[in-house]
Steps between C-alpha positions, in 0.01 A plus 500: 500500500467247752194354636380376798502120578197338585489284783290221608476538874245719655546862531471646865160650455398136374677350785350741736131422396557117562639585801268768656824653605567887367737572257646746764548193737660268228747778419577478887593118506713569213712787671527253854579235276217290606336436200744529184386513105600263284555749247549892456474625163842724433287779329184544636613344829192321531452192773430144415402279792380106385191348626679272708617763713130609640521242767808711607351811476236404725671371712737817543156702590357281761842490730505889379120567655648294807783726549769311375839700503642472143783339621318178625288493201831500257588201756179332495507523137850406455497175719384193317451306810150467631609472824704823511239678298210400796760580762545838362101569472448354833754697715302783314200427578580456867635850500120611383285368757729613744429845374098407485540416828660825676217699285222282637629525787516901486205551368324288728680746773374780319129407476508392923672917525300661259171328622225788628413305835821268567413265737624617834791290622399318843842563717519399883767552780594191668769398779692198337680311766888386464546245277791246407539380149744350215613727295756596185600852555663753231600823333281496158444715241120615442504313120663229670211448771280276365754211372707522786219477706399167315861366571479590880143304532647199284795488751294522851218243289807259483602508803199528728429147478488180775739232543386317218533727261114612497417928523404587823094591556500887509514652792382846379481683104872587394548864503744777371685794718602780251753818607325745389819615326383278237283669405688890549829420302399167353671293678475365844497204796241249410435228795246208341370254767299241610380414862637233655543357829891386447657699221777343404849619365568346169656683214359867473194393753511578849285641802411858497275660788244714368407771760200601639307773317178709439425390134255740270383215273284493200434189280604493089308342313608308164893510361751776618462722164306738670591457837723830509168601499385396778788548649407912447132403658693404852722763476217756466369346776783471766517911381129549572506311853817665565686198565909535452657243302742320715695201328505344174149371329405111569344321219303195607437224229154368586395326185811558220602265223606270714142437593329571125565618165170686474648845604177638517490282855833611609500709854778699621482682815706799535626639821649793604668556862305831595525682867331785625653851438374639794473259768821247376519142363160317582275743478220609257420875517294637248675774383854585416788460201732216366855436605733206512723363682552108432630215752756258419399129472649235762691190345505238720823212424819602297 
């Protein structure tokens, strides 16, 4: 009759106490191929793992309880470069806290919705003169907003500057225009601007004429996560006051990153173009309902 072999390396129940890791998980390295015995026993089909592949097996469950896909784990795993292997966890690892960050970020929004008093949004109507400005104009995708709007203020930042090369002294906070198709379809015109007294034309910059308009404006306070938000707040409030919306929404960059990196200082001042639905543009009934309707913008220059 024959007889089972005895073998020196450590069975998977062993190797699971040494490892704190279950049986039931070991068995599940072995089928991705993660975490292969040295040894399986032809009759009893027993697993053999060594001692010196704990480290191993450890490793395997912490990129597992970071949410490792197998695949980059075989790769980590498989590389014996260093640099390849912290690469790997890295690019990883960015992909995490950019997750932590959209559910801070929503749950934050949740707590300022769900709150039993909110704090009641201070909104204002206000006549906003004409105003000329460098700008970088485009068609952008709603995903796309927030990096192109970083290339557009780069762009004017270069080339708003003296003769000597220095940035001119603000003559006003930068600001964005945003079609409110943006926003409908997800995707839409997107003007972003800074005052100035001579826009020039240089490269995508050049001198845009904002119009003259009745702004409903309420501050945001901190980063933008939950400035949709606030956003609502106005809009409940232009509906209330029965104000019509008439163009697209102005944001107004009063302290940004470009002033901080404490977000919790940042102040954005959104604007809507409202008009009276009873009386026409200018006026401030108190009652009435929401409509649109939404002016073009004048570009000055080629």
């Amino acid at each position: 009759m024959q007889t089972a072999r005895v073998h020196t390396g450590l069975t998977i129940g062993e190797f699971a106490r040494l490892t704190h890791l279950s049986v039931r998980t070991l068995r599940r390295y072995h089928e991705a191929d993660l975490l292969l015995p040295v040894h399986v026993d032809e009759l009893t089909s027993y697993r053999y793992c060594t001692a010196e592949q704990i480290p191993t097996a450890q490793v395997i469950h912490r990129l597992r309880e970071l949410d490792v896909p197998l695949a980059t784990v075989r790769r980590i795993l498989d590389t014996a470069d260093p640099v390849v292997r912290s690469e790997l966890v890295t690019e990883h690892l960015r992909r995490l806290e950019s997750v932590l960050d959209r559910t801070r970020a929503a749950v934050r929004s949740l707590r300022r919705l769900l709150a039993p008093e909110p704090a009641p949004v201070h909104v204002e109507v206000r006549p906003v003169p004409e105003v000329r400005v460098a700008a970088v104009e485009g068609d952008v995708e709603l995903g796309d907003v927030l990096g192109w709007y970083a290339g557009a203020m780069a762009e004017l930042d270069a080339v708003l500057r003296d003769p000597v090369g220095e940035p001119l002294e603000p003559v006003g906070p930068p600001g964005g225009v945003y079609d409110n198709t943006l926003f409908e379809v997800g995707r839409g015109h997107v003007v972003v601007h800074r005052p100035s007294t001579d826009p020039p034309t240089r490269g995508r910059v050049h001198p845009v004429t904002l119009p003259a308009v009745e702004l409903a404006v309420a501050v945001h306070v901190g980063d933008h996560d939950d400035i949709d938000v606030t956003y609502g707040e106005v809009g409940a409030w232009v509906a209330a006051n029965a104000l019509g919306v008439a163009g697209p929404v102005r944001e107004t960059y009063l302290v940004g990153p470009r002033d901080t990196a404490d977000a919790a200082r940042w102040r954005t001042e959104i604007g809507w173009p409202v008009f009276s639905v009873t009386t026409g543009p200018g006026q401030r009934p108190p009652a009435g309902r929401v409509t649109g309707g939404a002016p073009d913008l004048r570009r000055d220059g080629p």
